[in-house]
C-alpha positions as CSV (number, residue, x, y, z in Angstrom):
1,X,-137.0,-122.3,-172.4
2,X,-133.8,-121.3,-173.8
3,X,-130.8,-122.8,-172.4
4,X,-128.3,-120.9,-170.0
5,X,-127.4,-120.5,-166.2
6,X,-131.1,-119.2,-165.4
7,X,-133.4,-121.7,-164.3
8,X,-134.4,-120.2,-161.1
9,X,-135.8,-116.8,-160.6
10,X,-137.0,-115.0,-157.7
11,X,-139.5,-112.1,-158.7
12,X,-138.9,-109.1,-155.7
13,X,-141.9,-107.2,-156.0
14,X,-145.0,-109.0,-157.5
15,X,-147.0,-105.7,-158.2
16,X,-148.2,-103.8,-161.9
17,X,-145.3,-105.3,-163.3
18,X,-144.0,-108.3,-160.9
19,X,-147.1,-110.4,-161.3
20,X,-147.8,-110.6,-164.8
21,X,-143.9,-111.1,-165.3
22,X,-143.6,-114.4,-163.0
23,X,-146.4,-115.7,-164.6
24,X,-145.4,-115.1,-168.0
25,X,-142.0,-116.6,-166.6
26,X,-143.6,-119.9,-165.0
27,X,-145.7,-120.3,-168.6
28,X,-141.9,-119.9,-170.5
29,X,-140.7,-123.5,-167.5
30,X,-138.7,-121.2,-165.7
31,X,-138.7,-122.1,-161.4
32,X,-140.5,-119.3,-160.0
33,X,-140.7,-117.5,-156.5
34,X,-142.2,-114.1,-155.8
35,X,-142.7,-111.5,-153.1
36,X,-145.4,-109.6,-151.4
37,X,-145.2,-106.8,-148.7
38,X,-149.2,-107.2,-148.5
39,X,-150.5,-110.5,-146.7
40,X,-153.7,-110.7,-148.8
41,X,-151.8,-111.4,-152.0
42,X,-150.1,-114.6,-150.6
43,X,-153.1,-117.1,-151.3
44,X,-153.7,-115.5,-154.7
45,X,-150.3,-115.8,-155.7
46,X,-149.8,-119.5,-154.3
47,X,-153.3,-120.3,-155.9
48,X,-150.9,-118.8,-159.5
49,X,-148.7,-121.3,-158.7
50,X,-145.9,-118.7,-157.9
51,X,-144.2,-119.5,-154.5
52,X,-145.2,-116.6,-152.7
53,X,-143.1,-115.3,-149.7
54,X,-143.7,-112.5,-147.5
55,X,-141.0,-110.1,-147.6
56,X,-140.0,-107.1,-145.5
57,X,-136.8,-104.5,-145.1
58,X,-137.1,-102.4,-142.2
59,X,-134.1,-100.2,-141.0
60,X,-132.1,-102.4,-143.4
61,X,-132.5,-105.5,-142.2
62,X,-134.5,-108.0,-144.3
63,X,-137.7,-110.0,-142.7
64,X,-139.4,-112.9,-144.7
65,X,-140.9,-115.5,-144.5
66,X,-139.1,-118.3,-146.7
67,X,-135.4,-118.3,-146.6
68,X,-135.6,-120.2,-149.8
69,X,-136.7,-117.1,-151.9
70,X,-133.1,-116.4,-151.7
71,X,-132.3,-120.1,-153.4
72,X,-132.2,-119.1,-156.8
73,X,-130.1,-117.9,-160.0
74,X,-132.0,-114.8,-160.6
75,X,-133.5,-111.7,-158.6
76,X,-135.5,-109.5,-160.1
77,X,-135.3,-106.2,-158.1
78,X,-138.5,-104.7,-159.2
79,X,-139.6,-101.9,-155.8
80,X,-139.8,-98.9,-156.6
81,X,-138.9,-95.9,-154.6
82,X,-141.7,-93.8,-153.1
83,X,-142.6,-90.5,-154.2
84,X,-144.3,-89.7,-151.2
85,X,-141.3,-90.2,-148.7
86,X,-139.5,-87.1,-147.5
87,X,-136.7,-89.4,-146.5
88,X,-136.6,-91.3,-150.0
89,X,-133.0,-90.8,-150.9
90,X,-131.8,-92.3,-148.0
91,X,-134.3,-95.0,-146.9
92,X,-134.7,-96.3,-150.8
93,X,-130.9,-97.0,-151.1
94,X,-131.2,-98.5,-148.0
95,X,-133.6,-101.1,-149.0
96,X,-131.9,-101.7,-152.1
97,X,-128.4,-102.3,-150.4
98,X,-130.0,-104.8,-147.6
99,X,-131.7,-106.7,-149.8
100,X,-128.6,-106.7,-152.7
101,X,-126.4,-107.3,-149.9
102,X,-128.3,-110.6,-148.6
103,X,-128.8,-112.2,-152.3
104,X,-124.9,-112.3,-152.5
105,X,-124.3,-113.8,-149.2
106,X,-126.5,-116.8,-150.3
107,X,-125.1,-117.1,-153.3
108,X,-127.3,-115.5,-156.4
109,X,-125.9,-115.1,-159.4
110,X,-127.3,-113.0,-161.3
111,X,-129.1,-109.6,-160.2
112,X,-131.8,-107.7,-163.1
113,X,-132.4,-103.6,-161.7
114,X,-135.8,-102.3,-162.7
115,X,-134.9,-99.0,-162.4
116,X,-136.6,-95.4,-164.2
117,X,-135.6,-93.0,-167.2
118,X,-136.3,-90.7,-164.6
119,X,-133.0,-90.5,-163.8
120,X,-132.3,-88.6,-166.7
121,X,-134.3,-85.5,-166.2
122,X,-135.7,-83.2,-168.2
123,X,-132.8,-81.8,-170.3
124,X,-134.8,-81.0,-173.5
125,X,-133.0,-83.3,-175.6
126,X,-132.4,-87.4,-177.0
127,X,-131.1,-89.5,-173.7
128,X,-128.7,-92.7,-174.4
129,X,-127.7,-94.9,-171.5
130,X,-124.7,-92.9,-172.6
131,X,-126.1,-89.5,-171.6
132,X,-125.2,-87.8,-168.3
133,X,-128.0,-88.0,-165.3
134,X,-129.7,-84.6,-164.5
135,X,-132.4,-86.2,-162.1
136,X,-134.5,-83.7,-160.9
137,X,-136.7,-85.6,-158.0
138,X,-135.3,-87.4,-155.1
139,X,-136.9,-90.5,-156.1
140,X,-135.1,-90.2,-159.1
141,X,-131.8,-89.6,-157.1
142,X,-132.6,-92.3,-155.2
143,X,-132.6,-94.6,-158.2
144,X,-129.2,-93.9,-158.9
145,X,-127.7,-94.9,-155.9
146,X,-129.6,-97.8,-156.2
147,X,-128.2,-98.9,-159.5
148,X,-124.7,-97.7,-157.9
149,X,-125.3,-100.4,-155.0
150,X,-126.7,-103.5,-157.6
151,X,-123.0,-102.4,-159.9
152,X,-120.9,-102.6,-157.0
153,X,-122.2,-105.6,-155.5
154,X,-122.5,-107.4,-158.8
155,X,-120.3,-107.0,-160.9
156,X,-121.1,-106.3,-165.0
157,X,-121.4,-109.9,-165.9
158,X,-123.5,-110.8,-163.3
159,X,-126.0,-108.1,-163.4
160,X,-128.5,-105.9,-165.7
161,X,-129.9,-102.7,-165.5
162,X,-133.2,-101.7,-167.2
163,X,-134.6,-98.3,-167.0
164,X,-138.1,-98.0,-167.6
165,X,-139.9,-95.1,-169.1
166,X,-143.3,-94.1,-168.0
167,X,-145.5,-97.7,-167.7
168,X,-149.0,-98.0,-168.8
169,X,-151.2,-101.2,-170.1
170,X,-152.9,-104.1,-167.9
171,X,-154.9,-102.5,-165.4
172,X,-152.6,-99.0,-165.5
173,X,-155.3,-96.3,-167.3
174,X,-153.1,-93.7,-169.1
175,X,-156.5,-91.8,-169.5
176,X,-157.0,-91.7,-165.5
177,X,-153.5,-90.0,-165.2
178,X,-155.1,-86.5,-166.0
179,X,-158.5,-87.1,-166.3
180,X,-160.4,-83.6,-165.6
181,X,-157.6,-81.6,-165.0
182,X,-157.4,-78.2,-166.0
183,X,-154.0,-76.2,-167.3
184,X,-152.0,-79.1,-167.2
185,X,-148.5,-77.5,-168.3
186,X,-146.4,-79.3,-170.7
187,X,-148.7,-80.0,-173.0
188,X,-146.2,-79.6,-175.9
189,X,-143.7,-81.9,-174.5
190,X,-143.4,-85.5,-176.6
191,X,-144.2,-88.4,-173.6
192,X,-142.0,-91.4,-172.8
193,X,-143.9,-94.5,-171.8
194,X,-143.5,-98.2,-172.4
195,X,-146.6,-100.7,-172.2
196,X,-146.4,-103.8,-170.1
197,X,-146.2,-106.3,-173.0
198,X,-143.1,-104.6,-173.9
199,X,-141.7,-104.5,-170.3
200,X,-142.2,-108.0,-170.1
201,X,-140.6,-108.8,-173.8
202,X,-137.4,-107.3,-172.9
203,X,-136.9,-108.9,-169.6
204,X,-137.8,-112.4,-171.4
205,X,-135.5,-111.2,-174.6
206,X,-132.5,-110.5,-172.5
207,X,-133.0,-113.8,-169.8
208,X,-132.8,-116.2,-173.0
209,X,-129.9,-114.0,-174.4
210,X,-128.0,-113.8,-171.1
211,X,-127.5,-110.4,-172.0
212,X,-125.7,-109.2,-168.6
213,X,-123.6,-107.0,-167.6
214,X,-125.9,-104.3,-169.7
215,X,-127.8,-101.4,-169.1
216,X,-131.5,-100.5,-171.2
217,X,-133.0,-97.9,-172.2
218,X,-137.0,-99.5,-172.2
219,X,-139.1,-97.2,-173.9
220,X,-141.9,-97.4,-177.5
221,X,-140.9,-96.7,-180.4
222,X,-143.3,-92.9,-180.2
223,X,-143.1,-90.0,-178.5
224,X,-146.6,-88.6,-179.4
225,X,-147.5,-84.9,-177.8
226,X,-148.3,-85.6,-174.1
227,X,-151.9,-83.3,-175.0
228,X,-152.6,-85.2,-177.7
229,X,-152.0,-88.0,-176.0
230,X,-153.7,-88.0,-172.7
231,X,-156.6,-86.3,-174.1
232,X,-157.2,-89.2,-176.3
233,X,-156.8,-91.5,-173.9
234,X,-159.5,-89.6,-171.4
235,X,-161.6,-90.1,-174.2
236,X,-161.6,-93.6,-175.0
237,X,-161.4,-94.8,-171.7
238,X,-164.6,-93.3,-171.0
239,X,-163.3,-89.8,-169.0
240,X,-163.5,-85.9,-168.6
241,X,-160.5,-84.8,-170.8
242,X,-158.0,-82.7,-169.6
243,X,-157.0,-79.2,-170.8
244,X,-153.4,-77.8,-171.2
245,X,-151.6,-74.9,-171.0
246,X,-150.5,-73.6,-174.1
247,X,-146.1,-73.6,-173.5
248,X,-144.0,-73.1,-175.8
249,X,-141.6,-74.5,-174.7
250,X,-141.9,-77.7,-172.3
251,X,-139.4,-79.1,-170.5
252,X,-139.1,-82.8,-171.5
253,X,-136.6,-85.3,-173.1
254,X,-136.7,-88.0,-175.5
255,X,-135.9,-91.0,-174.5
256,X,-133.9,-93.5,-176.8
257,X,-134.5,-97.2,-176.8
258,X,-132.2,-98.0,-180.2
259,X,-129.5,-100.2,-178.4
260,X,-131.9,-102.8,-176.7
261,X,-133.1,-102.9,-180.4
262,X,-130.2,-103.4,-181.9
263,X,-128.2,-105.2,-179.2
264,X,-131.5,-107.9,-178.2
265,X,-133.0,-107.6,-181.5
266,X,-136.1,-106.6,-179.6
267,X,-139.1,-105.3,-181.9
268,X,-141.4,-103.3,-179.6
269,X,-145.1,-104.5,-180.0
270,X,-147.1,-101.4,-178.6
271,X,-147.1,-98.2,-180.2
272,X,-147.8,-95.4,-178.1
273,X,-151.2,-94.1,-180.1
274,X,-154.2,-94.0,-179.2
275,X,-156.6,-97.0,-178.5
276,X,-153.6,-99.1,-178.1
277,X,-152.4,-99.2,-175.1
C-alpha cells in the first residue's frame, strides 16, 4: 500500500461496483468497512472479511447499525440515484446531504463522489469536466446537486469527484441491455461505457496518488456505434439481437477521459469491442 493519509476506508454502497472495490481494497492492506441496505448481504460480506454495517437514510436522517463505519479516513459515496423515483431530485440530494453531513461531524477526511457522465447530456459533441452540464433526466439533475453538496461540505483538498460513464463487466451483461428489442433509435450514436476493472483502477490510481480535490471524467478509451455494439454483444452472450432504427442523426456525446490519463497516468485496460467486456 502506498503511503499517504488513507489507511481507513469506508465503502457506502457495496453493490455492482462497491463489492468488488472493498475487496480489491482489503487485498491492496487497506482497513475496510462497507455498507448494505439489504440484510441478506451482511453474512456474505462479514464471511469477505469486509466489516459490514447496515445502513439506512430515511427522511434524512441516517440509521445504522455500527457507529464505527463512520471511524475512518475515507468514504466512498457510491448510491446511486433512482430512476424510477418521481421525487428523485429532491429525495437523492437529500440522502447525499444526510449522509455528507454526518461523515464531517465525526471527523472524515476525505470524501470520493461516484457520480454519472449523465450529467452532461446529450449535446452532440466531446464533454470535458470543463464542459457545461445539459442533464436531461432528473436523476441526472439530481447528481449535480449531489456533487454540489460533497464540494460544499468538503472542500477541494479533501474530496474527489468521479463521473462514471455507462458501466458494464462482472456480472453487468451489456448484451442483456437490448436484447430482442426492435427499433431501438440511436443506433448511430457512438456509446460511452467504462468496464469495472477500469472503475476499480482509477479509484485505486487516485487513493495511492492522493489525487484530491479533482474531478474525472471515467470512461474507455472507444466509442464504438451503440448498433454495432449491442448487437455484438447480444450475440456473444448468447441472445436475440436487437434491431435499430436507421437515424441520421442521434442525439449523443462523446465523453472525454484524457485528463485522468494524463493527470493519474492511468492506462485504461478494457476496450470497448466486442468479446471484451
Amino acid at each position: 500500500m502506498a503511503s499517504n493519509a488513507v489507511e481507513k476506508i469506508s465503502v457506502l454502497g457495496a453493490g455492482w461496483l462497491g463489492w468488488p472495490l472493498a475487496k480489491h481494497l482489503l487485498k491492496l492492506g487497506y482497513t475496510v468497512k462497507t455498507s448494505t441496505t439489504t440484510p441478506e448481504k451482511l453474512d456474505l460480506l462479514h464471511a469477505e472479511g469486509l466489516n459490514p454495517t447496515l445502513l439506512q437514510v430515511d427522511q434524512g436522517k441516517v440509521e445504522l447499525s455500527d457507529p464505527a463505519f463512520f471511524d475512518t479516513d475515507l468514504i466512498i459515496l457510491n448510491i446511486p440515484p433512482s430512476r424510477r423515483r418521481p421525487d428523485v431530485e429532491l429525495w437523492y440530494p437529500t440522502q447525499i446531504q444526510a449522509i455528507v453531513e454526518l461523515a464531517k461531524a465525526r471527523g472524515v477526511a476525505k470524501i470520493l463522489f461516484v457520480g454519472s457522465t449523465s450529467v452532461y447530456g446529450d449535446v452532440n459533441a466531446e464533454v470535458t469536466e470543463d464542459s457545461e452540464l445539459k442533464p436531461d433526466t432528473a436523476s441526472a439533475r439530481a447528481l449535480i446537486q449531489a456533487e454540489k453538496i460533497v464540494k460544499t461540505n468538503y472542500p477541494s483538498e479533501n474530496s474527489t469527484i468521479l463521473r462514471m460513464s455507462g458501466l458494464v463487466g462482472g456480472d453487468r451483461k451489456a448484451g442483456r441491455f437490448f436484447a430482442g428489442k426492435r427499433d431501438v433509435p440511436e443506433g448511430n450514436a457512438p456509446v460511452n461505457l467504462v468496464h469495472l476493472d477500469d472503475c476499480i483502477g482509477v479509484i485505486e490510481a487516485l487513493i495511492q496518488q492522493a489525487a484530491w480535490g479533482k474531478l474525472y471524467n471515467v470512461c474507455a478509451d472507444d466509442h464504438p456505434r451503440k448498433a454495432d455494439y449491442y448487437t455484438a454483444q447480444a450475440v456473444a452472450e448468447g441472445f436475440d439481437p436487437p434491431t435499430f432504427l436507421p437515424d441520421e442523426a442521434p442525439r449523443y456525446k462523446v465523453v472525454s477521459n484524457e485528463k485522468v490519463r494524463r493527470e493519474l497516468g492511468y492506462v485504461f485496460k478494457r476496450k470497448v469491442k466486442s468479446y471484451q467486456v
